[in-house]
C-alpha positions in Angstrom: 78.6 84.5 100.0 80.9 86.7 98.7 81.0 90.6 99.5 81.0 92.9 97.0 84.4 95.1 98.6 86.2 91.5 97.8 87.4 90.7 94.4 89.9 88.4 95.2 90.4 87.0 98.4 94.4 86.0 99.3 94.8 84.0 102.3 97.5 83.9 104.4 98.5 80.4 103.6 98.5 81.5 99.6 100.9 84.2 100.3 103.5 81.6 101.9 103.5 79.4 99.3 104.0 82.1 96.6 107.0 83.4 98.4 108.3 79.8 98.8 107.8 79.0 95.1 109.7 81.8 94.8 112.8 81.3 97.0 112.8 77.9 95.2 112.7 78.9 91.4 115.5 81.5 92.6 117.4 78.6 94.6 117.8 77.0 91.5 118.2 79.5 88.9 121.1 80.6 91.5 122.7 77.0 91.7 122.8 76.7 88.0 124.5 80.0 87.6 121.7 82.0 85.5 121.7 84.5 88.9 123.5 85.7 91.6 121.0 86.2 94.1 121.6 84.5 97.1 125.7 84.3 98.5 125.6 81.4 100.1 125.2 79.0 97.2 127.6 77.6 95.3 127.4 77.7 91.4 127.9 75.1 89.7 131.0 74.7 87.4 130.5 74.9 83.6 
């Protein structure tokens, strides 16, 4: 049962994989050269 203080309950785990969908979906934004977010990558040529 669910406790009325508790709308939405985020678990640990959640929060992980949002920030790791994240760095990904950046990663490859960055490698196709639509960002510069991240120096170590190398853009790809056009």
């Amino acid at each position: 049962m669910v406790s009325a203080g508790y709308v939405f309950i985020f678990d640990f785990g959640d929060a992980v994989a949002v920030m790791v969908f994240v760095f990904l979906v950046l990663l490859i934004t960055d490698i196709l050269g639509l960002t510069n977010v991240y120096p170590f990558v190398r853009h790809l040529q056009r």
